[in-house]
Kinemage of the C-alpha trace (Angstrom):
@kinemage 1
@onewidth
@group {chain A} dominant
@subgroup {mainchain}
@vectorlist {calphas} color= white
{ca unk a 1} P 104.715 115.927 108.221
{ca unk a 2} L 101.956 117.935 107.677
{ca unk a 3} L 98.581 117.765 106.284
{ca unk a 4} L 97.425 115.028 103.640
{ca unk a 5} L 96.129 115.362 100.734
{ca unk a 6} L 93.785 113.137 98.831
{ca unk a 7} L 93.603 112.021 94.993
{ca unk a 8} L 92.604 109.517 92.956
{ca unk a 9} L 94.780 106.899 91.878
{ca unk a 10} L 93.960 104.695 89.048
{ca unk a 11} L 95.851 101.334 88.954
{ca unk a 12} L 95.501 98.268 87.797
{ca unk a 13} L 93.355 95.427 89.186
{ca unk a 14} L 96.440 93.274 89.943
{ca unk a 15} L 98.622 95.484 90.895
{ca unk a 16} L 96.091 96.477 93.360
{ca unk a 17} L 95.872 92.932 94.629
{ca unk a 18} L 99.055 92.310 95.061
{ca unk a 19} L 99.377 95.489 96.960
{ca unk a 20} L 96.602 94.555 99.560
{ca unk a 21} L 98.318 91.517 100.194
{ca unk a 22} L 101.347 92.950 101.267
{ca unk a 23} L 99.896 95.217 102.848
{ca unk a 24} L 98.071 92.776 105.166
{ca unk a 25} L 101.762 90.864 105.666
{ca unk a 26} L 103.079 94.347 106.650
{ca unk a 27} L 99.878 95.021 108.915
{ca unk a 28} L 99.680 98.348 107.008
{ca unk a 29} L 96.263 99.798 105.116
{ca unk a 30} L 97.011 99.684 101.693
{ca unk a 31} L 97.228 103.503 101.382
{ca unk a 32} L 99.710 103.087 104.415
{ca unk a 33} L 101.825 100.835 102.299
{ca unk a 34} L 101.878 103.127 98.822
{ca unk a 35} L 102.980 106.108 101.270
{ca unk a 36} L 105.673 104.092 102.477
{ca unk a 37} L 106.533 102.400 99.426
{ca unk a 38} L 106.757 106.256 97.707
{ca unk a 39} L 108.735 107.856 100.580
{ca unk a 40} L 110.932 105.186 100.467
{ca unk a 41} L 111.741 105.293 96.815
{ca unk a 42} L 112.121 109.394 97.085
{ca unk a 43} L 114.577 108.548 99.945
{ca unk a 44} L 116.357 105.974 97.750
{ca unk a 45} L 116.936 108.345 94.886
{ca unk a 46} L 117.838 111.416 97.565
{ca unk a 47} L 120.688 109.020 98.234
{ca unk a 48} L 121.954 107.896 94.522
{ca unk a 49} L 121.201 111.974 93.740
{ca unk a 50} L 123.472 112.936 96.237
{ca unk a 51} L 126.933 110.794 95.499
């Protein structure tokens, strides 16, 4: 994959909650869970781009 690279993300309080609690069902960090949450969405619309 390469290396990472950091950036500041501003979102909102709730959102944010939410996320850490899914997160914690998924037994991910919540930074684990936007990167998968993003690479699956980007591999989603690979897919629909490509019909």
């Amino acid at each position: 994959m390469g290396k990472k690279k950091a950036f500041a993300l501003r979102i909102n309080p709730e959102t944010l909650k939410e996320l850490e609690q899914w997160a914690q069902q998924e037994f991910r960090s919540v930074n684990g869970q936007i990167e998968y949450l993003l690479q699956k969405a980007l591999n989603d619309r690979k897919k629909t781009r490509d019909k």
